[in-house]
C-alpha positions, 0 to 999 in steps of 0.5 A: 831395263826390265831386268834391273827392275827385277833385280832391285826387287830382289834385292830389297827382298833379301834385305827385308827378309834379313830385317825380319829374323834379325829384329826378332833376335834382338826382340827376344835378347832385349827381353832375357834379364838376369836369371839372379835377382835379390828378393829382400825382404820387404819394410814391416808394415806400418802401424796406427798408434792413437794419441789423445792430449787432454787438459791433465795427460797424454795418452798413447795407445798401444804404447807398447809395439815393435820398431818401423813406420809409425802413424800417430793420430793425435787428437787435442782434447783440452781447451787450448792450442798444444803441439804434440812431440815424441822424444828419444832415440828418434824425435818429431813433433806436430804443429800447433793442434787447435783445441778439438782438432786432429793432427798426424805425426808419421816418424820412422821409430827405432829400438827404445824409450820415448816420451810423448809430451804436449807444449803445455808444462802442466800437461803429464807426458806418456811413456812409449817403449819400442822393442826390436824392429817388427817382422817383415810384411812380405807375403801378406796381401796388402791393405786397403 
């Protein structure tokens, strides 16, 4: 009798001396990735473009700049409600901006010409030119 004991013993030994190099093994294959992996470059950064919307004109600035991610801050300087909208290639528009409120407009712009215009016939739009997609923002430390 005790010698059945024993041998269970030592069979479990075995067993757990095998578990243990075998889950190492599997342990160390899970962790081996590919050695190729693509490093594409990353979407340019995006950029902060203001707009004001008075009684007689919008007004963008910068209205010059390179293709990707826009934010436009658009700030209603007359006195009634406007919606604020860009026109061309790409094409958004804000709700309705109350007099003395800000309103954001985020669009993803491509290469060309557009208008910037507020719901307001009498008000004269503005003019954008977007030139060739700006340079990627890869290896720059990102912003807070």
């Amino acid at each position: 009798m005790a010698t059945r004991g024993a041998r269970r013993a030592s069979r479990r030994g075995r067993l757990a001396a095998l578990a243990v190099p075998a889950a190492l093994a599997g342990l160390l294959l899970a962790g081996c990735g590919a050695e190729d992996f693509p490093n594409d470059p990353r979407i340019p950064a995006p950029i902060e473009v203001s707009a004001r919307v008075d009684s007689e004109r919008v007004q963008v600035s910068p209205n010059k700049f390179g293709a990707g991610l826009v934010n436009f801050t658009v700030a209603n300087l007359s006195g009634s409600p406007v919606r604020f909208s860009v026109t061309g290639p790409t094409e958004g528009s804000t709700v309705e901006i109350q007099p003395g409120a800000p309103d954001y407009l985020k669009m993803n712009l491509k290469e060309g010409t557009y208008e910037a215009s507020a719901s307001k016939a009498k008000i004269r739009p503005a003019t954008i030119e977007v030139g060739p997609e700006r340079k990627s923002s890869q290896n720059e430390l990102l912003e807070p």
